[in-house]
mmCIF file of the N, C-alpha and C atoms, coordinates in Angstrom:
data_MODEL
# 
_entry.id   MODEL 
# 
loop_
_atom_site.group_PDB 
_atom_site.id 
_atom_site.type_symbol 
_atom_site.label_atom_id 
_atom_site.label_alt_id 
_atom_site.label_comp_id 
_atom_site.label_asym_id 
_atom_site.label_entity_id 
_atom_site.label_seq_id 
_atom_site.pdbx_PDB_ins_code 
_atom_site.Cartn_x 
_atom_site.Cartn_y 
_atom_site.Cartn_z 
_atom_site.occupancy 
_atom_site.B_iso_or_equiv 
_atom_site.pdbx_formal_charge 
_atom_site.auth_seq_id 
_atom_site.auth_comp_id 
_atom_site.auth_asym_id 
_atom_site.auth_atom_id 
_atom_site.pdbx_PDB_model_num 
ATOM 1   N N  . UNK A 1 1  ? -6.445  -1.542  -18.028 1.00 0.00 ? 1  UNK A N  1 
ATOM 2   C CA . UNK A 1 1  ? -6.692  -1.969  -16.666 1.00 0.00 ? 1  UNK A CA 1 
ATOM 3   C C  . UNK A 1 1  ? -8.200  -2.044  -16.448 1.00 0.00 ? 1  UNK A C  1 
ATOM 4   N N  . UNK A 1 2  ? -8.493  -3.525  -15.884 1.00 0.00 ? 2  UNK A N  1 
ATOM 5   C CA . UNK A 1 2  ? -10.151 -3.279  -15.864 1.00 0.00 ? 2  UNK A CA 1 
ATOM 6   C C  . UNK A 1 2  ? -11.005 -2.413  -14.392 1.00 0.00 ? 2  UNK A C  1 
ATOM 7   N N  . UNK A 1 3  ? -11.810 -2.452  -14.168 1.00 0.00 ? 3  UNK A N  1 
ATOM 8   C CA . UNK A 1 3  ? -12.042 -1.694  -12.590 1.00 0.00 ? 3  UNK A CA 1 
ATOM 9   C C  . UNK A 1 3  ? -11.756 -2.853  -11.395 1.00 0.00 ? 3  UNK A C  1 
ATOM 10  N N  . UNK A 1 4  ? -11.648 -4.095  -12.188 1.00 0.00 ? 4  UNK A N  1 
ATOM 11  C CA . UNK A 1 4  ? -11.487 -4.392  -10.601 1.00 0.00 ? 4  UNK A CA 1 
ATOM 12  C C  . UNK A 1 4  ? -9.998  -4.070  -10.028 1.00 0.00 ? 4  UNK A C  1 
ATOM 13  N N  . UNK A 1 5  ? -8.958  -4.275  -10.862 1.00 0.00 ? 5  UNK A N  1 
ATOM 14  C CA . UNK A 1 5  ? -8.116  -3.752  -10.412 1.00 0.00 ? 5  UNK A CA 1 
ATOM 15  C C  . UNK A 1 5  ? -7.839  -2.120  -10.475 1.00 0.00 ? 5  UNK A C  1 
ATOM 16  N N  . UNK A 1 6  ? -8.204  -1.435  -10.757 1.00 0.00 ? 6  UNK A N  1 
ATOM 17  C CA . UNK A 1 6  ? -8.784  -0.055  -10.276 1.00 0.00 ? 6  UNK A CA 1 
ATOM 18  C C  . UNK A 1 6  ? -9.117  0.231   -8.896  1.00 0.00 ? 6  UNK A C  1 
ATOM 19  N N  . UNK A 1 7  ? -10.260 -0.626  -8.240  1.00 0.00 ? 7  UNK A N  1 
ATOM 20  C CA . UNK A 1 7  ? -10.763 -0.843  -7.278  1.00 0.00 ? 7  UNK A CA 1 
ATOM 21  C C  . UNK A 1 7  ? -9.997  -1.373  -6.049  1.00 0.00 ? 7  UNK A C  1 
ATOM 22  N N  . UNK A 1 8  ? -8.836  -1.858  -6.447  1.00 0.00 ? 8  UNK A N  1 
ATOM 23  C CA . UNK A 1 8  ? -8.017  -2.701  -6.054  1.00 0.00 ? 8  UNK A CA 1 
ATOM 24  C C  . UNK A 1 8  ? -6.913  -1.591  -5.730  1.00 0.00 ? 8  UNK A C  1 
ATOM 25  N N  . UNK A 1 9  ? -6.403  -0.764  -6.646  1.00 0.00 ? 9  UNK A N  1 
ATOM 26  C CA . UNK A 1 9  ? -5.423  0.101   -5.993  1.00 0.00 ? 9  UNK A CA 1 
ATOM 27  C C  . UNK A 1 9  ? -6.311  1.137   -5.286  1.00 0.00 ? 9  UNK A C  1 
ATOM 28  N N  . UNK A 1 10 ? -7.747  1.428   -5.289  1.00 0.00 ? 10 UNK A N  1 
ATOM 29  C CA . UNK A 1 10 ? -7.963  2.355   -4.807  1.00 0.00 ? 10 UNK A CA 1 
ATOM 30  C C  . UNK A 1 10 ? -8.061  1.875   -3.568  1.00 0.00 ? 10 UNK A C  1 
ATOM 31  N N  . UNK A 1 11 ? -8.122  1.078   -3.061  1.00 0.00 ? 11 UNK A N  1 
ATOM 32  C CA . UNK A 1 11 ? -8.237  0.028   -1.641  1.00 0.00 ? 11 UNK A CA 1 
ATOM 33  C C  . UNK A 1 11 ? -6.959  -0.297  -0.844  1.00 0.00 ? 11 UNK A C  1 
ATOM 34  N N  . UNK A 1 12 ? -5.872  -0.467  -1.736  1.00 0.00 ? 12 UNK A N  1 
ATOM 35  C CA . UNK A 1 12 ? -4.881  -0.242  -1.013  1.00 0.00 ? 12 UNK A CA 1 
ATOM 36  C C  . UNK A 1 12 ? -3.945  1.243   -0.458  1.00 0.00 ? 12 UNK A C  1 
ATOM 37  N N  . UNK A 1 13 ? -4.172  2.280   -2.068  1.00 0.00 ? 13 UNK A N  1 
ATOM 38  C CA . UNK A 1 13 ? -3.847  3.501   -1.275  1.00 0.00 ? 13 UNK A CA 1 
ATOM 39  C C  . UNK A 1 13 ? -4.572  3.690   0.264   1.00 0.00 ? 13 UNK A C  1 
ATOM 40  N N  . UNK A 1 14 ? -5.760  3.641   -0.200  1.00 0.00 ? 14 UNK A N  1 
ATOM 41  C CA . UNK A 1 14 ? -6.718  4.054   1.302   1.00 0.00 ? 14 UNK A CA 1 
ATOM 42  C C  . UNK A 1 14 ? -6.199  3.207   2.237   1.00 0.00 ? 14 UNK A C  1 
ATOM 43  N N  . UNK A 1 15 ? -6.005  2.169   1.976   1.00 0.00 ? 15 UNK A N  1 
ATOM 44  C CA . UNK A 1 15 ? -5.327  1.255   3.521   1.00 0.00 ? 15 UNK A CA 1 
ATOM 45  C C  . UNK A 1 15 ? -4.242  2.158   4.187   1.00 0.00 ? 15 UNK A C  1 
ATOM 46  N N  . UNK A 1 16 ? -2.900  2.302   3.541   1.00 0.00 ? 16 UNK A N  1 
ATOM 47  C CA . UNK A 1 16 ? -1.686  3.155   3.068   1.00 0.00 ? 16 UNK A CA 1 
ATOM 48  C C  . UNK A 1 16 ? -1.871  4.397   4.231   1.00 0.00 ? 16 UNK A C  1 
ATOM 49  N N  . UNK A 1 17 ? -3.311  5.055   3.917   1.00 0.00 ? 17 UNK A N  1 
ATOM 50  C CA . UNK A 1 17 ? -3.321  6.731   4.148   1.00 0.00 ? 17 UNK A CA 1 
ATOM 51  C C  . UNK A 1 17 ? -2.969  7.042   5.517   1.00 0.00 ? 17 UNK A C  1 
ATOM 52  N N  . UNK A 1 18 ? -3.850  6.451   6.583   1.00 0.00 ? 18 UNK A N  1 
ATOM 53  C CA . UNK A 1 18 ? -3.265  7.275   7.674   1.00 0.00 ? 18 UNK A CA 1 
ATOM 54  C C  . UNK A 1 18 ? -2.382  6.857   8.786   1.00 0.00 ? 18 UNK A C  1 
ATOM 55  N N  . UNK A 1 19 ? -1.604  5.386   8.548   1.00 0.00 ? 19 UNK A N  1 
ATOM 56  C CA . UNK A 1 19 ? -0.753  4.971   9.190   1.00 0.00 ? 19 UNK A CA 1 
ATOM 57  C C  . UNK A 1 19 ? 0.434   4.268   8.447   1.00 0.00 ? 19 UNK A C  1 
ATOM 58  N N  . UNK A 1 20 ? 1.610   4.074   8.659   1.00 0.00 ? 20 UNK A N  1 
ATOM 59  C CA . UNK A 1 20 ? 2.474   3.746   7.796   1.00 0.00 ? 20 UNK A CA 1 
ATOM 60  C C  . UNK A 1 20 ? 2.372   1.820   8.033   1.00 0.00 ? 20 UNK A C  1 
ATOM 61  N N  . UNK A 1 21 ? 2.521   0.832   6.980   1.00 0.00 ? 21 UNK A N  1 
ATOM 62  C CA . UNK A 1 21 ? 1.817   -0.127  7.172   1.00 0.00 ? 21 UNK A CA 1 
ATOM 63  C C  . UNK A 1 21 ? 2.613   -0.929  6.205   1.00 0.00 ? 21 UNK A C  1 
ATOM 64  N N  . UNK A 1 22 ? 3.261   -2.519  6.497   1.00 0.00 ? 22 UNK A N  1 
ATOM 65  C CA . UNK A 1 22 ? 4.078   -3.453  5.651   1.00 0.00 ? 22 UNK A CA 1 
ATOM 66  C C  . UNK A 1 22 ? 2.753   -3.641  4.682   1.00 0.00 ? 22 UNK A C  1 
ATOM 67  N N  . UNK A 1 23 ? 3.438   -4.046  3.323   1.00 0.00 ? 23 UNK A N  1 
ATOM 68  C CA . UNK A 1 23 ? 2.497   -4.747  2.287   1.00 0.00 ? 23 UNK A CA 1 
ATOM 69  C C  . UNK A 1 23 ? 1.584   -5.832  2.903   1.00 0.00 ? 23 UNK A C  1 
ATOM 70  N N  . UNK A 1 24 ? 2.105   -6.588  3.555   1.00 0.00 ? 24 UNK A N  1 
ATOM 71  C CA . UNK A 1 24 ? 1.602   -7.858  4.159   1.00 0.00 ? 24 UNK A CA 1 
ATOM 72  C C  . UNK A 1 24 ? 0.654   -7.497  4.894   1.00 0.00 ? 24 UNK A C  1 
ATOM 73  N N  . UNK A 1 25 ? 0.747   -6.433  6.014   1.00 0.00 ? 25 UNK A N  1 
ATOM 74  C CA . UNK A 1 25 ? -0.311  -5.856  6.953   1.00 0.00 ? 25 UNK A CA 1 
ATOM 75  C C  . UNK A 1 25 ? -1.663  -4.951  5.849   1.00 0.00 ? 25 UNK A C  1 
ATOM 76  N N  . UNK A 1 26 ? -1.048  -4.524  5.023   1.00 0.00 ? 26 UNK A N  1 
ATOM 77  C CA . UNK A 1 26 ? -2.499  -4.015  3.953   1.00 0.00 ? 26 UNK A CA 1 
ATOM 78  C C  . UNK A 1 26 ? -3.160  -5.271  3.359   1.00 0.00 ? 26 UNK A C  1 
ATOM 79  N N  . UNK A 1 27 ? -2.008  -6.251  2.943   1.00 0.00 ? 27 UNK A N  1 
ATOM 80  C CA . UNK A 1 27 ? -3.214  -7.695  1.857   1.00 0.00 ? 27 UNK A CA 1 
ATOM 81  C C  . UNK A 1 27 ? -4.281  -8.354  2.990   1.00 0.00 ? 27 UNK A C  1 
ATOM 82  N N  . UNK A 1 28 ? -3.092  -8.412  4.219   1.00 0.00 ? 28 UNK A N  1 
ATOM 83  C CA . UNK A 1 28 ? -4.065  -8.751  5.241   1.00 0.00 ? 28 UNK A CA 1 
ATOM 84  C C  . UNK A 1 28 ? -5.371  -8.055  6.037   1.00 0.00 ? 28 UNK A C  1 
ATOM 85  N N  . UNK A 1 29 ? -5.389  -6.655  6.086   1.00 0.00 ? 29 UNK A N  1 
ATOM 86  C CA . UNK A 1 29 ? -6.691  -5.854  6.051   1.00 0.00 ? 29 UNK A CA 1 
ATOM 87  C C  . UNK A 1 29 ? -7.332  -6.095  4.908   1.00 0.00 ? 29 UNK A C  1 
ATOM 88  N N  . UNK A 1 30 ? -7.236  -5.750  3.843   1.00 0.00 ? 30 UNK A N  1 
ATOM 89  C CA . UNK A 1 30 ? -8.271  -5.392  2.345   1.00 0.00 ? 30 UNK A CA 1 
ATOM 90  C C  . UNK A 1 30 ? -8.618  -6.874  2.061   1.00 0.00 ? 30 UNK A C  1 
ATOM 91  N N  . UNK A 1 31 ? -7.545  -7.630  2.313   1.00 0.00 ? 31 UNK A N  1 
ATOM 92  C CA . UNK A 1 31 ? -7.701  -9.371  1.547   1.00 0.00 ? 31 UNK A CA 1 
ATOM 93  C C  . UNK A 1 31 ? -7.571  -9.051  0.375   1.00 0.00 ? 31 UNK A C  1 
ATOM 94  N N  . UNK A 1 32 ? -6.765  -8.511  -0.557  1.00 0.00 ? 32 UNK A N  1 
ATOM 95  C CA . UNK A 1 32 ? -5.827  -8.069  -1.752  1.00 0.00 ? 32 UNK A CA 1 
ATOM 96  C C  . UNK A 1 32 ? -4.903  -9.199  -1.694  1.00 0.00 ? 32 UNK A C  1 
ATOM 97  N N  . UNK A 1 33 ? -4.262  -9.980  -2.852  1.00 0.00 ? 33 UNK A N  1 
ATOM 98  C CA . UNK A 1 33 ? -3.244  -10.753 -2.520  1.00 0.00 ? 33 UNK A CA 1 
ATOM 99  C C  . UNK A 1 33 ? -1.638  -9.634  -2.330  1.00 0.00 ? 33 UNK A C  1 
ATOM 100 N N  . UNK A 1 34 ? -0.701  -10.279 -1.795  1.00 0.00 ? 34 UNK A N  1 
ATOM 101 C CA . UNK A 1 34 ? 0.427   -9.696  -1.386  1.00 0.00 ? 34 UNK A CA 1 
ATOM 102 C C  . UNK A 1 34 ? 0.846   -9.235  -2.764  1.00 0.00 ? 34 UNK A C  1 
ATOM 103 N N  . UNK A 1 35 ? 1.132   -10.071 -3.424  1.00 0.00 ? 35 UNK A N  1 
ATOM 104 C CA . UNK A 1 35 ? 2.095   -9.823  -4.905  1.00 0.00 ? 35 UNK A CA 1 
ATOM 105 C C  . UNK A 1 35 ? 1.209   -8.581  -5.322  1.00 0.00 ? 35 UNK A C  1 
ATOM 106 N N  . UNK A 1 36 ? 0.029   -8.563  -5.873  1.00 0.00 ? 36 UNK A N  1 
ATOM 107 C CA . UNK A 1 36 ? -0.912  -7.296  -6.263  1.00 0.00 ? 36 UNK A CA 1 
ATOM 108 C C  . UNK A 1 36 ? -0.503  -5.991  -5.815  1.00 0.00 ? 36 UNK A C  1 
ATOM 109 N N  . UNK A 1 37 ? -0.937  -5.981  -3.988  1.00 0.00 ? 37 UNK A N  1 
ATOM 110 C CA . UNK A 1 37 ? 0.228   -5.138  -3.130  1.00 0.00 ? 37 UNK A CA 1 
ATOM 111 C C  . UNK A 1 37 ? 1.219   -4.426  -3.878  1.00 0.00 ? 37 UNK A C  1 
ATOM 112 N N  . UNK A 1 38 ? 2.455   -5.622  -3.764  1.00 0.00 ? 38 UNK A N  1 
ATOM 113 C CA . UNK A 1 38 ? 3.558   -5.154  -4.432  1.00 0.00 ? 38 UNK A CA 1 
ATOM 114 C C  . UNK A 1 38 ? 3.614   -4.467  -5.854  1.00 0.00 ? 38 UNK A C  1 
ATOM 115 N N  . UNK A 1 39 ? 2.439   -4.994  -6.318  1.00 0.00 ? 39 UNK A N  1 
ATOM 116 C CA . UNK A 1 39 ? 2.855   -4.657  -8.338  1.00 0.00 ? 39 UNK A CA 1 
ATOM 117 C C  . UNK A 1 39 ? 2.019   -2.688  -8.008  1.00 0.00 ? 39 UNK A C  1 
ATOM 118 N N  . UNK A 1 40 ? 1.144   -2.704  -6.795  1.00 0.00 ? 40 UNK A N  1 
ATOM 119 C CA . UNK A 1 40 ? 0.646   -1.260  -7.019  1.00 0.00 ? 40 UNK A CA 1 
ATOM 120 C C  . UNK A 1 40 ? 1.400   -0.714  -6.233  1.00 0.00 ? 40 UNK A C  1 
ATOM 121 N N  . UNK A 1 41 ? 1.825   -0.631  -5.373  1.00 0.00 ? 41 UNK A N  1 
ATOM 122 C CA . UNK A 1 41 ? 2.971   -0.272  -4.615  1.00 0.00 ? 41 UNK A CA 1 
ATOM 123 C C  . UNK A 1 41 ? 4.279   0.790   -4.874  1.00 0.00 ? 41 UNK A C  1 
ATOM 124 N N  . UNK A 1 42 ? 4.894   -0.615  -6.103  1.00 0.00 ? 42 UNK A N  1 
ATOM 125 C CA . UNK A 1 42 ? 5.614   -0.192  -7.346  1.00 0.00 ? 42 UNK A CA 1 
ATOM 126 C C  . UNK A 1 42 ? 4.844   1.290   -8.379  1.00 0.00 ? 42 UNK A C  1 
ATOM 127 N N  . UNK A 1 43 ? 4.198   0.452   -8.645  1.00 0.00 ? 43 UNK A N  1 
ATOM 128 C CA . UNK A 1 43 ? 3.162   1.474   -9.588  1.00 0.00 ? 43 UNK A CA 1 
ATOM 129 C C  . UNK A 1 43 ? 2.931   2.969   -8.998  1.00 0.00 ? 43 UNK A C  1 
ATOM 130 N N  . UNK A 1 44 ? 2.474   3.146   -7.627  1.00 0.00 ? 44 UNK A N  1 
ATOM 131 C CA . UNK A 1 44 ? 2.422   4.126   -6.957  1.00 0.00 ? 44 UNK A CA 1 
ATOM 132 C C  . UNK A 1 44 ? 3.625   4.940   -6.550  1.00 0.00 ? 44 UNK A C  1 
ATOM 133 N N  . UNK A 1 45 ? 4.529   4.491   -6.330  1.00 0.00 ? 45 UNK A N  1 
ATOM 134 C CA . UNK A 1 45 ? 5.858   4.722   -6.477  1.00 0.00 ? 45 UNK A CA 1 
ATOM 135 C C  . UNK A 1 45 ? 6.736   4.958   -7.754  1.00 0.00 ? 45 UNK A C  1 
ATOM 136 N N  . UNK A 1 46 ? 6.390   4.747   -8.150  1.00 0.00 ? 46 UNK A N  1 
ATOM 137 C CA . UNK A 1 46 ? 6.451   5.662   -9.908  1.00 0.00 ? 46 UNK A CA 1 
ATOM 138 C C  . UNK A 1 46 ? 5.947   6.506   -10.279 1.00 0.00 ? 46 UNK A C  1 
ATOM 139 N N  . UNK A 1 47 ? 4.674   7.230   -9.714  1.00 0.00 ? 47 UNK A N  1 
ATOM 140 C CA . UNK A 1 47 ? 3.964   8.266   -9.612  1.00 0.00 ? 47 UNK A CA 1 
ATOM 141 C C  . UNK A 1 47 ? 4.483   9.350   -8.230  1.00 0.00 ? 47 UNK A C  1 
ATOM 142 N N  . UNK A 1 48 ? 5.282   8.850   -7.404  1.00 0.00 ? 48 UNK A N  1 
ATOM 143 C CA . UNK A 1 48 ? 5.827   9.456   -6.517  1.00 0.00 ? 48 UNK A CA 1 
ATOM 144 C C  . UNK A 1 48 ? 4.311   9.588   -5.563  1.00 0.00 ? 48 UNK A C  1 
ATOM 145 N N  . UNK A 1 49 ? 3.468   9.064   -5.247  1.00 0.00 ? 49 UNK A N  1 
ATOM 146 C CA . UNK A 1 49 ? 2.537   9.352   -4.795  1.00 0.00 ? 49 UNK A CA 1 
ATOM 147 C C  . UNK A 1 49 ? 2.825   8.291   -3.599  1.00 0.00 ? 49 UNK A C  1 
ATOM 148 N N  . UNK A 1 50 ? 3.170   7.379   -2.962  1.00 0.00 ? 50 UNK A N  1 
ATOM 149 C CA . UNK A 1 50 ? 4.155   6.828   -1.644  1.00 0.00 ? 50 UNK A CA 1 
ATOM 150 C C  . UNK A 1 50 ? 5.204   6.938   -1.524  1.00 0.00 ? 50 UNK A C  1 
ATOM 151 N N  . UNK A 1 51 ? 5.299   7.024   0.233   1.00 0.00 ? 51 UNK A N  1 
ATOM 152 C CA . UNK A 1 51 ? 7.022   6.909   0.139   1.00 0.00 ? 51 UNK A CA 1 
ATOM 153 C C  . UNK A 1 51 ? 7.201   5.927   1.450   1.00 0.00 ? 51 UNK A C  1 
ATOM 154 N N  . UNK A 1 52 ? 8.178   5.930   1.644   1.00 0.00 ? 52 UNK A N  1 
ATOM 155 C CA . UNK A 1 52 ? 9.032   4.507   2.703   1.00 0.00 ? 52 UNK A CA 1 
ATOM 156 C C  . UNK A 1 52 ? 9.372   5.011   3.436   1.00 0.00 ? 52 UNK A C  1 
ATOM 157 N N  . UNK A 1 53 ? 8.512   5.147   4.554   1.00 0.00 ? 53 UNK A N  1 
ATOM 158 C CA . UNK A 1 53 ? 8.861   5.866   6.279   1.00 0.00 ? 53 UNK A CA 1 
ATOM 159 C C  . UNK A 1 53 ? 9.994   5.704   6.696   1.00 0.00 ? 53 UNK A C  1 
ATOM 160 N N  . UNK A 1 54 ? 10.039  3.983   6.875   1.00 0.00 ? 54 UNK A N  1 
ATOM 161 C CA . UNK A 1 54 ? 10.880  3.192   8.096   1.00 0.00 ? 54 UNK A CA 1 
ATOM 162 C C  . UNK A 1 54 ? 10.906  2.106   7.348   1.00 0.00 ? 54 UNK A C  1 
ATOM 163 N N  . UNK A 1 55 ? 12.456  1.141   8.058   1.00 0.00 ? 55 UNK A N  1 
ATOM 164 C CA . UNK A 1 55 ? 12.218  -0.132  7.558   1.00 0.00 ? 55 UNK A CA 1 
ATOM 165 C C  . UNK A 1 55 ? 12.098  -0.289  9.095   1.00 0.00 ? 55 UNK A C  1 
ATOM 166 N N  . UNK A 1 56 ? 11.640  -1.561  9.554   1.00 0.00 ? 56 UNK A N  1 
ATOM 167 C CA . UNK A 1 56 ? 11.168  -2.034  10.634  1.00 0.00 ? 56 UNK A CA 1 
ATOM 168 C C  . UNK A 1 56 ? 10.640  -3.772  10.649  1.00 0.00 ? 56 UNK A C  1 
ATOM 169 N N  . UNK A 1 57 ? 9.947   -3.864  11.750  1.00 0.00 ? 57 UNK A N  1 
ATOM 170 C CA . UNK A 1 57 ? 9.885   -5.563  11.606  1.00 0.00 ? 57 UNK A CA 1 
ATOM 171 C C  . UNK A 1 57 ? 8.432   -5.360  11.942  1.00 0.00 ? 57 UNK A C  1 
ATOM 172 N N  . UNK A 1 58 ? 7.895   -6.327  10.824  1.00 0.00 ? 58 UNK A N  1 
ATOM 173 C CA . UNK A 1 58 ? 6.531   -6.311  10.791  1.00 0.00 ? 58 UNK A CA 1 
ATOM 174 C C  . UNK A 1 58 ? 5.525   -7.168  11.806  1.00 0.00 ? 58 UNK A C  1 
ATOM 175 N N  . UNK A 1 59 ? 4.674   -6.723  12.337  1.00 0.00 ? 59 UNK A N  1 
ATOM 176 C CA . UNK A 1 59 ? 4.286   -7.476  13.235  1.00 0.00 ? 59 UNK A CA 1 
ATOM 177 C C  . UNK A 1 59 ? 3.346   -8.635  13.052  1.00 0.00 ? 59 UNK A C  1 
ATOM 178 N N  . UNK A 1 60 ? 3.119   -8.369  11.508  1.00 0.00 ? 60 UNK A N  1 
ATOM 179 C CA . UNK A 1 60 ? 2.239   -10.172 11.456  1.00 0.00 ? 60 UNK A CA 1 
ATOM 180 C C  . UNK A 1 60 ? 3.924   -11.079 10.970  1.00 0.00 ? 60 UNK A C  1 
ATOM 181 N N  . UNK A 1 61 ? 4.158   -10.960 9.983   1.00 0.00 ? 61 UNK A N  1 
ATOM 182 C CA . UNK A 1 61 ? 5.593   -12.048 9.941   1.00 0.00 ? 61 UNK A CA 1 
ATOM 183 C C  . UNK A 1 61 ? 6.883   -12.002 10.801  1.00 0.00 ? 61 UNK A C  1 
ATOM 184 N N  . UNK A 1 62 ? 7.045   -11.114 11.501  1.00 0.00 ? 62 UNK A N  1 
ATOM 185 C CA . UNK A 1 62 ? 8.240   -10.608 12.623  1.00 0.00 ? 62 UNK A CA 1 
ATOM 186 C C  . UNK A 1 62 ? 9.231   -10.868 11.663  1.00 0.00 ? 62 UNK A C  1 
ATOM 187 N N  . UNK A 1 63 ? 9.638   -10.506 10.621  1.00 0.00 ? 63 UNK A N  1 
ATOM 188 C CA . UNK A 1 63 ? 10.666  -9.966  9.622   1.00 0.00 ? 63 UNK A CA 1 
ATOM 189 C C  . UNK A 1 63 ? 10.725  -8.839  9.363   1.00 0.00 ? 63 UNK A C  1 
ATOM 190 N N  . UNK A 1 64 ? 11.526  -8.513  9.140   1.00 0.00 ? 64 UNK A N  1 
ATOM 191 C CA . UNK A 1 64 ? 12.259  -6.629  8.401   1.00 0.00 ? 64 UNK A CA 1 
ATOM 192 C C  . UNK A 1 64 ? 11.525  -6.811  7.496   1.00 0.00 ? 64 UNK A C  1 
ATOM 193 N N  . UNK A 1 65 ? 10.947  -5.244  6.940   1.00 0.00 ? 65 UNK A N  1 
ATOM 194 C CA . UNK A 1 65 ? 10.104  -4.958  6.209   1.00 0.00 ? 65 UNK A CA 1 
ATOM 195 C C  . UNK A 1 65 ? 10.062  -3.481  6.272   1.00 0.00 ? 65 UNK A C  1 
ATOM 196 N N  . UNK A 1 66 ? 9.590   -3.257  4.786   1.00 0.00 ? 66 UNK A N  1 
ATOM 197 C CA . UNK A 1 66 ? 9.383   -1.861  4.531   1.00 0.00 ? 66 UNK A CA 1 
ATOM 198 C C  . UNK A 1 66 ? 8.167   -1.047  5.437   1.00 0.00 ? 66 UNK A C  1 
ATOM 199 N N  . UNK A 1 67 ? 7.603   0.310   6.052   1.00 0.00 ? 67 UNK A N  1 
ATOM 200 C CA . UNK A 1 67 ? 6.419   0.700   6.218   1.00 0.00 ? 67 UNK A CA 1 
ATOM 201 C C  . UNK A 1 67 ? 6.285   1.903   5.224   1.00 0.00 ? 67 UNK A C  1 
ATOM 202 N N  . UNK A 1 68 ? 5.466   1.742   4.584   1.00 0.00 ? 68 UNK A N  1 
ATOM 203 C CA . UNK A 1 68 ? 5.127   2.725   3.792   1.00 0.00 ? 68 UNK A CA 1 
ATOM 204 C C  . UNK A 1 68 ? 3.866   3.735   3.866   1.00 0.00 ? 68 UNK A C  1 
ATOM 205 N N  . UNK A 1 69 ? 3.249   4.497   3.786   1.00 0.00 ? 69 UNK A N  1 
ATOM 206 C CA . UNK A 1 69 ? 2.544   5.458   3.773   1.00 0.00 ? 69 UNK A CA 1 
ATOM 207 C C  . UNK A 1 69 ? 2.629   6.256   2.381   1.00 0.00 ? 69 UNK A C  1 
ATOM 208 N N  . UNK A 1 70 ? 0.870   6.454   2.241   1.00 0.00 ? 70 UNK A N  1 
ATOM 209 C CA . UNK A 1 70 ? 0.571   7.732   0.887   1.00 0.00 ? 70 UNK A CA 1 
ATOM 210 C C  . UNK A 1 70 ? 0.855   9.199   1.839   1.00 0.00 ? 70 UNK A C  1 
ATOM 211 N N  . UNK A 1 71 ? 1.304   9.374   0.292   1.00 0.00 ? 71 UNK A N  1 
ATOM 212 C CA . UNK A 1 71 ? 1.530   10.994  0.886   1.00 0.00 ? 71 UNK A CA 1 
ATOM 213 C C  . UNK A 1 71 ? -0.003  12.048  1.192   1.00 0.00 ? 71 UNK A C  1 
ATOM 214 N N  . UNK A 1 72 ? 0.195   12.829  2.048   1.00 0.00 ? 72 UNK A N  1 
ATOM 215 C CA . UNK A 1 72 ? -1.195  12.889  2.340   1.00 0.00 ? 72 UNK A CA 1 
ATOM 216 C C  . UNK A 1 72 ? -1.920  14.118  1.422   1.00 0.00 ? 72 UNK A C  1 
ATOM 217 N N  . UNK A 1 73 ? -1.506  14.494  0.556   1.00 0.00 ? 73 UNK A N  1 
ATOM 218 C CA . UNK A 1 73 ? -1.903  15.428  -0.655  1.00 0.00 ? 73 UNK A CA 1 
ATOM 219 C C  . UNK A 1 73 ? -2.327  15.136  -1.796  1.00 0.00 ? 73 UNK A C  1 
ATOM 220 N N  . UNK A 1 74 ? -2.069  13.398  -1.659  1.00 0.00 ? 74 UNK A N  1 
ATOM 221 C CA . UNK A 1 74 ? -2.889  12.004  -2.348  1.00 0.00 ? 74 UNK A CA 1 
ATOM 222 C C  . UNK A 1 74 ? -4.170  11.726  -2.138  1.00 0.00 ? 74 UNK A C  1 
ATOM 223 N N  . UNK A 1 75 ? -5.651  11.613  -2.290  1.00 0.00 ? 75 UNK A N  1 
ATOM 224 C CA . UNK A 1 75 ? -6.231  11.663  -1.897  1.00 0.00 ? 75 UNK A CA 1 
ATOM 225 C C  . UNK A 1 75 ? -7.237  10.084  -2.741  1.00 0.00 ? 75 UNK A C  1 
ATOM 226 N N  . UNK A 1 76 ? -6.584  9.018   -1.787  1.00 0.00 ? 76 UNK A N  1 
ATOM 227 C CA . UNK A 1 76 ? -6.896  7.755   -2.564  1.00 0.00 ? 76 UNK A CA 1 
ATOM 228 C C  . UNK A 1 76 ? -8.345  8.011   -3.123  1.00 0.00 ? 76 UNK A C  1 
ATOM 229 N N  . UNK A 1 77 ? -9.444  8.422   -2.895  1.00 0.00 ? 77 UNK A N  1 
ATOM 230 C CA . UNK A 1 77 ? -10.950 8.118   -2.764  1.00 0.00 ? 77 UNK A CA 1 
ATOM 231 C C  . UNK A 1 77 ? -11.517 8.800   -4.015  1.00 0.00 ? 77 UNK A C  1 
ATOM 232 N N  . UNK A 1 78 ? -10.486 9.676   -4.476  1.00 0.00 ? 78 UNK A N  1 
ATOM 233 C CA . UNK A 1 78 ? -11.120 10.390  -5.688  1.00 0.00 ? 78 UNK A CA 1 
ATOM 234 C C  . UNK A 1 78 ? -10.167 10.553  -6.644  1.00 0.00 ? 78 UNK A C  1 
ATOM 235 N N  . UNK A 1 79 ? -9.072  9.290   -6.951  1.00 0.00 ? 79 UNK A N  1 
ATOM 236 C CA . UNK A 1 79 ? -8.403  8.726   -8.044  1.00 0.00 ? 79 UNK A CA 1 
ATOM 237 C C  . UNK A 1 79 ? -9.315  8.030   -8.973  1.00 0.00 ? 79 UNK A C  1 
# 
């Protein structure tokens, strides 16, 4: 993995941390593409280091959607 994508999950955990937030609502803060999102997401979720609050309807696409949040004993900034 090179740093930019390094840099890249470390940007989305931190998005993640202190509010629970659709993939779409993080690519759209960081400007990360969505799919990326998803592939660290996954990734982070294999580490058990997120979990899935709520499903709910997201307020930029008004579709059902996951909100997810890092767990807060995660500490994106010094991964």
């Amino acid at each position: 993995m090179n740093k930019d994508h390094r840099a890249q999950i470390r940007r989305t955990a931190a998005a993640f941390y202190n509010h629970p937030k659709t993939m779409l609502m993080v690519s759209v803060e960081t400007g990360i593409l969505r799919a990326n999102i998803c592939r660290y997401v996954a990734k982070l979720r294999q580490y058990d280091n997120i979990r899935l609050i709520r499903k709910g309807i997201c307020p930029i696409s008004e579709h059902r959607a996951g909100f997810y949040q890092i767990k807060k004993e995660v500490q994106p900034w010094k991964q």
